[in-house]
PDB file of N, CA, C, O and CB in Angstrom:
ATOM      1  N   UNK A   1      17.974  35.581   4.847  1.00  0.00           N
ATOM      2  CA  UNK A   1      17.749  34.204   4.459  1.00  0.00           C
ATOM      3  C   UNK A   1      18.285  33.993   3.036  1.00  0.00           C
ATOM      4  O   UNK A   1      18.203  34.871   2.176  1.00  0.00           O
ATOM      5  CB  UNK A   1      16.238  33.842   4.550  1.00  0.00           C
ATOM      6  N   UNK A   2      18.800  32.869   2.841  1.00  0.00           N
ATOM      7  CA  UNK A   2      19.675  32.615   1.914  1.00  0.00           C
ATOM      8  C   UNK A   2      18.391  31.926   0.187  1.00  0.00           C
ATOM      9  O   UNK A   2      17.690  30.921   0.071  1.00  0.00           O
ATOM     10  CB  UNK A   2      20.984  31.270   2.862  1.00  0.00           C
ATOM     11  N   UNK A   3      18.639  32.946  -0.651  1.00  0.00           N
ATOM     12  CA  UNK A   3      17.480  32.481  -1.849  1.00  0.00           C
ATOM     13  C   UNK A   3      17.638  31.095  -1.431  1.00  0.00           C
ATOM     14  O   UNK A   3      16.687  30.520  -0.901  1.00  0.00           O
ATOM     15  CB  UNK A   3      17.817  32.795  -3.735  1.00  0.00           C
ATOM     16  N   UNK A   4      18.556  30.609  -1.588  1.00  0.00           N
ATOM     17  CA  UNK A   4      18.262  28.900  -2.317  1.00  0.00           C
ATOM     18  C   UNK A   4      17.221  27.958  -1.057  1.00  0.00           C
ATOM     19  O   UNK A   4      16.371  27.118  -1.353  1.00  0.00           O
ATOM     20  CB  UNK A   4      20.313  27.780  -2.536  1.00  0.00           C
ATOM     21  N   UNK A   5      17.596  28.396   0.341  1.00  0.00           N
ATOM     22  CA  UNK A   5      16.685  27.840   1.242  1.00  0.00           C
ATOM     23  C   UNK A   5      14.634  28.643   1.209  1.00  0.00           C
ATOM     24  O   UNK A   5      13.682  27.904   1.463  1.00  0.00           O
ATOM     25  CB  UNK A   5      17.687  28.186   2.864  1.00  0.00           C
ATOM     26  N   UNK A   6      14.450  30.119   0.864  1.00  0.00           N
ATOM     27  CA  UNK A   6      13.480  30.622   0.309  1.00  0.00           C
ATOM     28  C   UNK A   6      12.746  29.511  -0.607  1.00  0.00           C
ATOM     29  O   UNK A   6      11.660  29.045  -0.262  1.00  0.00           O
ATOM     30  CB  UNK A   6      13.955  31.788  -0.355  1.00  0.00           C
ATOM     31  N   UNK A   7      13.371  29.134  -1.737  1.00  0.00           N
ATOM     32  CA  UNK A   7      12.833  27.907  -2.994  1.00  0.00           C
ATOM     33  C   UNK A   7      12.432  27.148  -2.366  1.00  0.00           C
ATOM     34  O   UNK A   7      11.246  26.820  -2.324  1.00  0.00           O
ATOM     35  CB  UNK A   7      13.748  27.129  -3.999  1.00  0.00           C
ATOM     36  N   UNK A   8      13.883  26.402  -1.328  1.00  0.00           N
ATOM     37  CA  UNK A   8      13.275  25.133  -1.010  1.00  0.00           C
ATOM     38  C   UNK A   8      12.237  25.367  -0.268  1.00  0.00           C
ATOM     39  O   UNK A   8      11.388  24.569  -0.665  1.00  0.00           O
ATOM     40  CB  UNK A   8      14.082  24.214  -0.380  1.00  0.00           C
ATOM     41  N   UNK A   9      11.806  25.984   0.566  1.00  0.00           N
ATOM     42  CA  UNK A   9      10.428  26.260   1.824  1.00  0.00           C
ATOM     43  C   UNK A   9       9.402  26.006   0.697  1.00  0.00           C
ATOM     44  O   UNK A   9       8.586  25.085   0.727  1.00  0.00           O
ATOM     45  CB  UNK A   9      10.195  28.212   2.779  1.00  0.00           C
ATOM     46  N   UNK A  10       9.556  27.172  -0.590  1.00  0.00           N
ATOM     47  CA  UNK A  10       8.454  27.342  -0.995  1.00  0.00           C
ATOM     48  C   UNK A  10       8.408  26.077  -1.570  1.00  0.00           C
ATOM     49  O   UNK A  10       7.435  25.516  -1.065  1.00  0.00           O
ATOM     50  CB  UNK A  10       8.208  28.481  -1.732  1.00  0.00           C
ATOM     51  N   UNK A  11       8.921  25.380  -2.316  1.00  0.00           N
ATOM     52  CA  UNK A  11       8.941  23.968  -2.557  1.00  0.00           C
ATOM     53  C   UNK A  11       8.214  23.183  -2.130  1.00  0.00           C
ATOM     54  O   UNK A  11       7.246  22.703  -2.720  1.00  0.00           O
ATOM     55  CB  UNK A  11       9.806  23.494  -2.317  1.00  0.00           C
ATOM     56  N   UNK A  12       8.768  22.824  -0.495  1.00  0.00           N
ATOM     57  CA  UNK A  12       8.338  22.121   0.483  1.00  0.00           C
ATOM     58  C   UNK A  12       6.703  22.142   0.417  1.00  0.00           C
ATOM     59  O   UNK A  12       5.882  21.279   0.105  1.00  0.00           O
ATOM     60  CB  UNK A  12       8.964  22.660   1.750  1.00  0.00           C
ATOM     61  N   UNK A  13       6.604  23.285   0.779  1.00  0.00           N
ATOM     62  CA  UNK A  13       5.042  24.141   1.502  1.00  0.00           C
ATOM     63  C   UNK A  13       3.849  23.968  -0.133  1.00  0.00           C
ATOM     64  O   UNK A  13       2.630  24.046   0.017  1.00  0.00           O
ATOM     65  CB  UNK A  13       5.543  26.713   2.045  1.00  0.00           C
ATOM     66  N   UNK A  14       4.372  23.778  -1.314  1.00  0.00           N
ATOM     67  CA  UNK A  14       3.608  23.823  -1.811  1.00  0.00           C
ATOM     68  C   UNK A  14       3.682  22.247  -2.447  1.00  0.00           C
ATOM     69  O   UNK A  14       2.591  21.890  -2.890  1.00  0.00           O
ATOM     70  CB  UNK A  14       3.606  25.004  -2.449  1.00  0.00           C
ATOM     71  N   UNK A  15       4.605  21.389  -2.556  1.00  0.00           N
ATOM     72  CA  UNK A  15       4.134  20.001  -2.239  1.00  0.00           C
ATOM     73  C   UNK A  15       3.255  19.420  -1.333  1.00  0.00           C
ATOM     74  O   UNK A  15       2.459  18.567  -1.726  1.00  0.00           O
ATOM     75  CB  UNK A  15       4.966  19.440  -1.998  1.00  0.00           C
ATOM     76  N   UNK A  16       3.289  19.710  -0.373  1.00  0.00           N
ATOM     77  CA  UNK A  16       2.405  19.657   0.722  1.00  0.00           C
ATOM     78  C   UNK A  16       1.013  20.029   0.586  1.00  0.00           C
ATOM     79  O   UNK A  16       0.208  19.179   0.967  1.00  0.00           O
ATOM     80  CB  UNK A  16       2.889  20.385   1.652  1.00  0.00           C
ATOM     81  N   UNK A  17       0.485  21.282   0.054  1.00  0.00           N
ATOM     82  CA  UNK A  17      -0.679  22.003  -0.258  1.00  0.00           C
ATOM     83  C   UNK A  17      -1.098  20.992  -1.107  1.00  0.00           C
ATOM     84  O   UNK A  17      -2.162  20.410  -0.895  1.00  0.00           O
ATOM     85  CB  UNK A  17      -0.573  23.460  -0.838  1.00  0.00           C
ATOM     86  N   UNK A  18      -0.213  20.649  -2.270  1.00  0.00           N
ATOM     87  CA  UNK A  18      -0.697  19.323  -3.602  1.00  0.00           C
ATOM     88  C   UNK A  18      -0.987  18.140  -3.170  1.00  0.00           C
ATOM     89  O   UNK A  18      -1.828  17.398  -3.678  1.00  0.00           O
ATOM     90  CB  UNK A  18       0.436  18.863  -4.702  1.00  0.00           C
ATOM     91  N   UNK A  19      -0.225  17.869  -2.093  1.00  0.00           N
ATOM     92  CA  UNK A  19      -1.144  15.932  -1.708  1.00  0.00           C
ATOM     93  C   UNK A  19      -1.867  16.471  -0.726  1.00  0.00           C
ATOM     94  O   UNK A  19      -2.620  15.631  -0.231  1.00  0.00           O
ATOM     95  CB  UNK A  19      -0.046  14.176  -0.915  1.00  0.00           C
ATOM     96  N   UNK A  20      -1.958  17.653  -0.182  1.00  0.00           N
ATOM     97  CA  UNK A  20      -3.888  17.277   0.785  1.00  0.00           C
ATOM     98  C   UNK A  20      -4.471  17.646  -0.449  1.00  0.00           C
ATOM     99  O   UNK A  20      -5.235  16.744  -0.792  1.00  0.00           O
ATOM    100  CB  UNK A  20      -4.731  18.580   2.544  1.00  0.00           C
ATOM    101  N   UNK A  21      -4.449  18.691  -1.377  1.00  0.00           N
ATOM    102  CA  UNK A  21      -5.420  18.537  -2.210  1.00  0.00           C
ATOM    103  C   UNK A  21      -5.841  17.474  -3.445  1.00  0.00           C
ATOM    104  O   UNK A  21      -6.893  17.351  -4.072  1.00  0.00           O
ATOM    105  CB  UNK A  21      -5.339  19.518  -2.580  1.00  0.00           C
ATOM    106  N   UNK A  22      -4.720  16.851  -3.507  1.00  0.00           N
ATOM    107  CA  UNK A  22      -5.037  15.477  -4.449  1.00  0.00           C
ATOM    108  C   UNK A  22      -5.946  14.114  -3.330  1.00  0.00           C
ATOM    109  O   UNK A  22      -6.764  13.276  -3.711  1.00  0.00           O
ATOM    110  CB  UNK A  22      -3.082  14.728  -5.113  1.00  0.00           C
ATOM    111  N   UNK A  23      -5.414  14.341  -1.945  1.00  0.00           N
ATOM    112  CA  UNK A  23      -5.847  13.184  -1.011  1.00  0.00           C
ATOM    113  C   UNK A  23      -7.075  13.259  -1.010  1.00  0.00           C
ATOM    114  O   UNK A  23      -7.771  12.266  -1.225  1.00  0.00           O
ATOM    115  CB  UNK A  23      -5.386  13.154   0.365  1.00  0.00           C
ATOM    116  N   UNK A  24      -7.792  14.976  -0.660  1.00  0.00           N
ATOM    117  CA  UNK A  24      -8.763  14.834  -0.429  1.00  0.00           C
ATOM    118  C   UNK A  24      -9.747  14.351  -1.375  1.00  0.00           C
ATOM    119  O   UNK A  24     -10.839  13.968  -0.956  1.00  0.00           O
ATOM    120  CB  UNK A  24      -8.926  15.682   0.021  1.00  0.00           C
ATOM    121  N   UNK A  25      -9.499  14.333  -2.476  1.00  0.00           N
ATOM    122  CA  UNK A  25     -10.318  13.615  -4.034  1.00  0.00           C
ATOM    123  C   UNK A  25     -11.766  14.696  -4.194  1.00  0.00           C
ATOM    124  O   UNK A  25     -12.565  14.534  -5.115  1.00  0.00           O
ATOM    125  CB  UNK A  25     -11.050  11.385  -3.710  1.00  0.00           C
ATOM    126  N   UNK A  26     -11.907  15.644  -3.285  1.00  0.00           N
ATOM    127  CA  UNK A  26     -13.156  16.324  -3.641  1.00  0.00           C
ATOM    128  C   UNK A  26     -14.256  16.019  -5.004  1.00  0.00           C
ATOM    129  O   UNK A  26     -15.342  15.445  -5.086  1.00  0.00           O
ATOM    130  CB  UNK A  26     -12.667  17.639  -3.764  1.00  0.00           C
ATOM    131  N   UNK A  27     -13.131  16.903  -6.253  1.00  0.00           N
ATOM    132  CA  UNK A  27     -13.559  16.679  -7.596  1.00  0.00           C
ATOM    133  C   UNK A  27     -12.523  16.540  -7.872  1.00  0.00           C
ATOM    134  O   UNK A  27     -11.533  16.354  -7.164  1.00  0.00           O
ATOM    135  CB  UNK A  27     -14.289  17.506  -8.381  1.00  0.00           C
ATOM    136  N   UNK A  28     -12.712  16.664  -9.644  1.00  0.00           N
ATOM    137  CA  UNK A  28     -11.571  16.621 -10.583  1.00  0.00           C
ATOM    138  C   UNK A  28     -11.027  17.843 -10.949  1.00  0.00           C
ATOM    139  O   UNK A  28     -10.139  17.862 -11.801  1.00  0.00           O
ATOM    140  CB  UNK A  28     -11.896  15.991 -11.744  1.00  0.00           C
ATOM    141  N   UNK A  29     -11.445  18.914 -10.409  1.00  0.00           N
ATOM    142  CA  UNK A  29     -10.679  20.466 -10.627  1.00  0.00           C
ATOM    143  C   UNK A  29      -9.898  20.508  -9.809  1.00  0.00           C
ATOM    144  O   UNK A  29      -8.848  21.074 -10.115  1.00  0.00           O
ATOM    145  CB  UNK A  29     -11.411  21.788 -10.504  1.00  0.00           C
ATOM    146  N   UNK A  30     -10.062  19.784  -8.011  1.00  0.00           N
ATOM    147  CA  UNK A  30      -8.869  19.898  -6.951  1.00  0.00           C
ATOM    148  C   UNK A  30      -8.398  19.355  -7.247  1.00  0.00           C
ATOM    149  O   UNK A  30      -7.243  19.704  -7.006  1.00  0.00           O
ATOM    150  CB  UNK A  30      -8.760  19.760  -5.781  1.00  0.00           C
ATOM    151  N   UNK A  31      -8.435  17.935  -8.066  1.00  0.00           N
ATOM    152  CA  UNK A  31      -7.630  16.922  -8.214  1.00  0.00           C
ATOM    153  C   UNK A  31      -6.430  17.680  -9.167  1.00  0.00           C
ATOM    154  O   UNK A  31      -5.262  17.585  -8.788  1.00  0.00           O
ATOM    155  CB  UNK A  31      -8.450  15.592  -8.847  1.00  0.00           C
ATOM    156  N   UNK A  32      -6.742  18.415 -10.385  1.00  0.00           N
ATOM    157  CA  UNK A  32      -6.189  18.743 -11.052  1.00  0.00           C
ATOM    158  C   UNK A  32      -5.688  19.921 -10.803  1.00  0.00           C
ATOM    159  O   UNK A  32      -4.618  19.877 -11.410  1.00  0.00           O
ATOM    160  CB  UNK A  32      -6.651  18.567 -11.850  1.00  0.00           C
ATOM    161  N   UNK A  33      -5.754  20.863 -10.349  1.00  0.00           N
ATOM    162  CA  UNK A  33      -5.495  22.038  -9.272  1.00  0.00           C
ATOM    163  C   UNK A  33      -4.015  21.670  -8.417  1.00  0.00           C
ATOM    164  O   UNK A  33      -2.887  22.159  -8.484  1.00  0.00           O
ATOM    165  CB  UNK A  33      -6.964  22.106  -8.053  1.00  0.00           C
ATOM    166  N   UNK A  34      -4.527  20.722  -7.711  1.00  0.00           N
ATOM    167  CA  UNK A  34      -3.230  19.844  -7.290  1.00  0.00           C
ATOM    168  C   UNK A  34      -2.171  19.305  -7.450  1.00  0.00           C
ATOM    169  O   UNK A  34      -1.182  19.331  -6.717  1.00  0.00           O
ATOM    170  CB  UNK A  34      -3.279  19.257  -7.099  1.00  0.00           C
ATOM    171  N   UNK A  35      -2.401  18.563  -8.845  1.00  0.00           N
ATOM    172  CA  UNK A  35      -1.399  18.405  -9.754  1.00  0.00           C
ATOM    173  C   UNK A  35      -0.379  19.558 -10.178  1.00  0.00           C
ATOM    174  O   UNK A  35       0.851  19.534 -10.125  1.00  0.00           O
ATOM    175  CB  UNK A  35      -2.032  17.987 -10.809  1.00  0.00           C
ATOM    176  N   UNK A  36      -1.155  20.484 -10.573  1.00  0.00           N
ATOM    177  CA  UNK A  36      -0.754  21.685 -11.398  1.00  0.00           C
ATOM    178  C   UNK A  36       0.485  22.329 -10.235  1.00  0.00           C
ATOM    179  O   UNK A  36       1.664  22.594 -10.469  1.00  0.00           O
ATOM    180  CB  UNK A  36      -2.320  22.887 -11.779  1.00  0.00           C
ATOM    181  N   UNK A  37      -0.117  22.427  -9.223  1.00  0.00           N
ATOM    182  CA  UNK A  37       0.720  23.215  -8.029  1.00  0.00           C
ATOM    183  C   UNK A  37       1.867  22.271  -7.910  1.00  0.00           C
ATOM    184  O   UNK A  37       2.953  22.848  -7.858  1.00  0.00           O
ATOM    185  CB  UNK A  37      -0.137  23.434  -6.427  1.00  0.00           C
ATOM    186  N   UNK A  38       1.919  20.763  -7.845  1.00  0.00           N
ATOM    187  CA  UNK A  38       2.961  19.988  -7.497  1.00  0.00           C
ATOM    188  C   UNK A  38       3.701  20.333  -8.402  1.00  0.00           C
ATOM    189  O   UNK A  38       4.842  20.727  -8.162  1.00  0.00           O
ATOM    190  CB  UNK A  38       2.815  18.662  -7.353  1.00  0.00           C
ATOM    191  N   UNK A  39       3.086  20.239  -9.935  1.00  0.00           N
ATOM    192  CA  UNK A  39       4.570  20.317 -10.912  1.00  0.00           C
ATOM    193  C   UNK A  39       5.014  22.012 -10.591  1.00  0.00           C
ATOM    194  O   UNK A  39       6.238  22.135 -10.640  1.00  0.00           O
ATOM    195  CB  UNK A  39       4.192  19.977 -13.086  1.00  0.00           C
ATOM    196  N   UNK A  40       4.486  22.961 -10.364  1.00  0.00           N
ATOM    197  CA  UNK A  40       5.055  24.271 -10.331  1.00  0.00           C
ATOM    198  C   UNK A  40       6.267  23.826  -9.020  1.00  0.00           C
ATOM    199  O   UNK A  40       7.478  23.795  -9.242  1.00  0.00           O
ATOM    200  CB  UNK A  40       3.713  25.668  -9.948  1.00  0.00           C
ATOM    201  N   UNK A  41       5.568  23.471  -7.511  1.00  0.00           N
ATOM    202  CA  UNK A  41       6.533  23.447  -6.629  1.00  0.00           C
ATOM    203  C   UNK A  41       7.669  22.226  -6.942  1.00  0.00           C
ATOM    204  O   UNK A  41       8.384  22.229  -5.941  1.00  0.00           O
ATOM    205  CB  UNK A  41       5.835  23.335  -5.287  1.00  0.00           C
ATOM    206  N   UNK A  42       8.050  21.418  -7.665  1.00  0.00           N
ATOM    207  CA  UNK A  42       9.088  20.474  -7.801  1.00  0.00           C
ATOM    208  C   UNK A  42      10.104  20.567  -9.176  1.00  0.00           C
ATOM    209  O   UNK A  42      10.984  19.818  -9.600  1.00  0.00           O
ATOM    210  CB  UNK A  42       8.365  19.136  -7.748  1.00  0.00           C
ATOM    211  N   UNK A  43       9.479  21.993  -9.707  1.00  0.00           N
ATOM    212  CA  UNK A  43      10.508  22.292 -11.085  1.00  0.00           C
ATOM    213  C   UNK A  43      11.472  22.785 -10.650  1.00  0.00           C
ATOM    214  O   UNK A  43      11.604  23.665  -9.800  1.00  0.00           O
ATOM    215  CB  UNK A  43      10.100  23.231 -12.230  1.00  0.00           C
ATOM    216  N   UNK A  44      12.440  22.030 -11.428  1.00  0.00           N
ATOM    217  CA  UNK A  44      13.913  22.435 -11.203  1.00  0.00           C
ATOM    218  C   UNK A  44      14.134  23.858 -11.474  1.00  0.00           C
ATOM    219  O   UNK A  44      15.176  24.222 -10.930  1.00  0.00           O
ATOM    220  CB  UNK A  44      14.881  21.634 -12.097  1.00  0.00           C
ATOM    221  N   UNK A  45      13.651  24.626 -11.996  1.00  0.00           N
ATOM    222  CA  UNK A  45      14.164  25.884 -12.016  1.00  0.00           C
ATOM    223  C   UNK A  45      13.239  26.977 -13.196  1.00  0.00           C
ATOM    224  O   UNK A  45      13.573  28.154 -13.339  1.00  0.00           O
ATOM    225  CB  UNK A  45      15.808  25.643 -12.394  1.00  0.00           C
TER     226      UNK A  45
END
């Protein structure tokens, strides 16, 4: 498997993990938990 498609999955898969955990609004640690993971999975590099 080619790195650059590896990133994108992991990318994908962990945007995904960040809006159910921001949707679900539990508290403000998932909320922010969530956040945290989105900016890790959508950095350019």
């Amino acid at each position: 498997m080619e790195d650059l498609t590896i990133l994108r999955t992991f990318s994908a898969a962990t945007t995904v993990l960040a809006a159910a955990l921001v949707a679900a609004n539990w508290n403000a640690r998932v909320t922010v938990t969530g956040f945290v993971i989105f900016i890790v999975g959508s950095s350019p590099g």
